[in-house]
C-alpha positions in Angstrom: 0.0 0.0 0.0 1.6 3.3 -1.0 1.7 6.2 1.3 0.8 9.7 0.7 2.7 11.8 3.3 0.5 15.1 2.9 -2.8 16.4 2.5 -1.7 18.5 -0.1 -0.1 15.6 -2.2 -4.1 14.0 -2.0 -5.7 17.7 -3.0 -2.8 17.6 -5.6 -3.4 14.2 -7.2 -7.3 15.1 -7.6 -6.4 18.4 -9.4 -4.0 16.9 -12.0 -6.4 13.8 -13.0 -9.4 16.6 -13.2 -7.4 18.7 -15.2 -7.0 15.9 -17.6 -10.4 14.8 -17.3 -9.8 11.3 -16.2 -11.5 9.9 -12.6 -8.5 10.4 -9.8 -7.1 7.6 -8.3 -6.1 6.7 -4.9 -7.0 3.0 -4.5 -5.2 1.2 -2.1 -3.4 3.7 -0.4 -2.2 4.6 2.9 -4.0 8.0 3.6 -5.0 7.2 7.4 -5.0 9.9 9.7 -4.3 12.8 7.0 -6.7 15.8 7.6 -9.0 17.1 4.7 -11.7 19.1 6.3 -13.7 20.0 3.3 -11.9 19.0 0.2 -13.3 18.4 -2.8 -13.2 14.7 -3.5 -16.3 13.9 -5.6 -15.7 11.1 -8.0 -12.6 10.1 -6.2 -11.6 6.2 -6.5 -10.4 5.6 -2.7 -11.6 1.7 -3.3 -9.5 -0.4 -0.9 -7.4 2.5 0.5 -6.6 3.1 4.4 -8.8 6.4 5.5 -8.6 5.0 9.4 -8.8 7.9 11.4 -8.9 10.4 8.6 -10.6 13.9 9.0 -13.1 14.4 5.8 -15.7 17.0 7.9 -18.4 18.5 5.7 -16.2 17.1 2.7 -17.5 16.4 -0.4 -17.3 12.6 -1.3 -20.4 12.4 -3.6 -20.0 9.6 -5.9 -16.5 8.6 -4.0 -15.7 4.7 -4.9 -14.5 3.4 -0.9 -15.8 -0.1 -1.7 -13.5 -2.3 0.9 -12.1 0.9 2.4 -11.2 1.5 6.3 -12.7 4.5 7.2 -12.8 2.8 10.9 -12.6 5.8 13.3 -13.4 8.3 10.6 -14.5 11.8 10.7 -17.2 12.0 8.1 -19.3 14.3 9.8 -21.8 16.2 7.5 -19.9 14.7 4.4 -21.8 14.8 1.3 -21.8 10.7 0.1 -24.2 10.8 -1.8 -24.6 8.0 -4.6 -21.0 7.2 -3.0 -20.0 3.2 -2.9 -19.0 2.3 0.7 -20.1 -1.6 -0.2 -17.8 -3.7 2.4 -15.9 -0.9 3.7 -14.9 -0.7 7.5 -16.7 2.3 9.2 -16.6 0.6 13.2 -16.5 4.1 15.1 -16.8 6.1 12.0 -18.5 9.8 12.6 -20.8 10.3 10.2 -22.9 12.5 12.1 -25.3 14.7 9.8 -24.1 13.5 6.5 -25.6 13.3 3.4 -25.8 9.4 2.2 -28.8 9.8 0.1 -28.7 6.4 -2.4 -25.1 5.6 -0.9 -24.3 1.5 -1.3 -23.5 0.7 2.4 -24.2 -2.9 1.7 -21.9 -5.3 3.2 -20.2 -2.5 5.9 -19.5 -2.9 8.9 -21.0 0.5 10.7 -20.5 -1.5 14.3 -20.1 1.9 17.0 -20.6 4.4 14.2 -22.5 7.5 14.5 -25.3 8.3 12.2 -27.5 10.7 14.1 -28.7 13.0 11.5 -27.4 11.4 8.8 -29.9 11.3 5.6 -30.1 7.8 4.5 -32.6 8.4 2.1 -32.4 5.2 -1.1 -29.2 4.0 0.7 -28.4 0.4 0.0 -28.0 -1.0 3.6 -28.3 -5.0 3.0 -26.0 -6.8 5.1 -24.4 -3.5 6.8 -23.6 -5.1 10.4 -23.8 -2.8 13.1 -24.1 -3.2 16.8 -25.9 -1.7 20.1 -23.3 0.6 20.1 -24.3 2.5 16.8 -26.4 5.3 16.6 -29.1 6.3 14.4 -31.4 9.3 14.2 -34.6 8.7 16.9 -36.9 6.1 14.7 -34.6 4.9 12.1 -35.1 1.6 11.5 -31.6 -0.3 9.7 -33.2 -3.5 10.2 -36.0 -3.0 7.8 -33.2 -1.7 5.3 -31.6 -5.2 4.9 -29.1 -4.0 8.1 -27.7 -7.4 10.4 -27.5 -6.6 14.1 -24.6 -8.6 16.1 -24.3 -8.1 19.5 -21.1 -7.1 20.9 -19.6 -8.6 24.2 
């Protein structure tokens, strides 16, 4: 997994493959812990990468590819995902308070002690997400009824 040592080497990456019109890339890297409050990431291919303990406040993410990512202790709060691929990632402690995951494919995560008070889960794909009695939704929310797998924790 390749390491990006900066925040500004990420911001970079994304303006070069804009600028020549091609989908950036940053699959499988080793971005954990960088800060990006509020970048501009839309479209971005983090699929597989290591966001664990990444800041990506009120950042926007829509259409992001993080299928099998680690976003496990995450920052996300209000994000825009929306229409973003988080199938199989890692979100266990992941904020994602307030953000926008409006038809967002969260099928197959693991959202086990994340917080998603607030967050808009309107069309979002949530079949098989696990999550435990440590996750929070908004008051009435029901993940079950989504396709969502409760497992206890000990």
């Amino acid at each position: 997994m390749q390491k990006f040592y900066s925040e500004d080497d990420v911001r970079e990456t994304v303006r070069q493959a804009r600028s020549q019109g091609v989908t950036p890339l940053l699959s499988r890297r080793d971005l954990s812990s960088l800060g990006l409050y509020g970048a501009d990431l839309a479209g971005v291919d983090f699929s597989g990468s290591d966001l664990g303990n990444i800041n990506l406040t009120r950042s926007n993410l829509r259409g992001a590819s993080l299928a099998g990512a680690n976003l496990g202790s995450a920052d996300l709060a209000q994000a825009n995902l929306e229409g973003a691929n988080l199938s199989g990632a890692n979100l266990f402690g992941a904020n994602l308070r307030g953000a926008v995951l409006r038809n967002a494919d969260l099928s197959g995560a693991v959202l086990s002690e994340a917080v998603l008070s607030d967050a808009d889960l309107t069309g979002a794909d949530l079949s098989n997400a696990q999550f435990n009695q440590y996750t929070r939704w908004s008051i009435g929310f029901d993940a079950i009824a989504l396709g969502a797998v409760f497992r206890l924790s000990s």
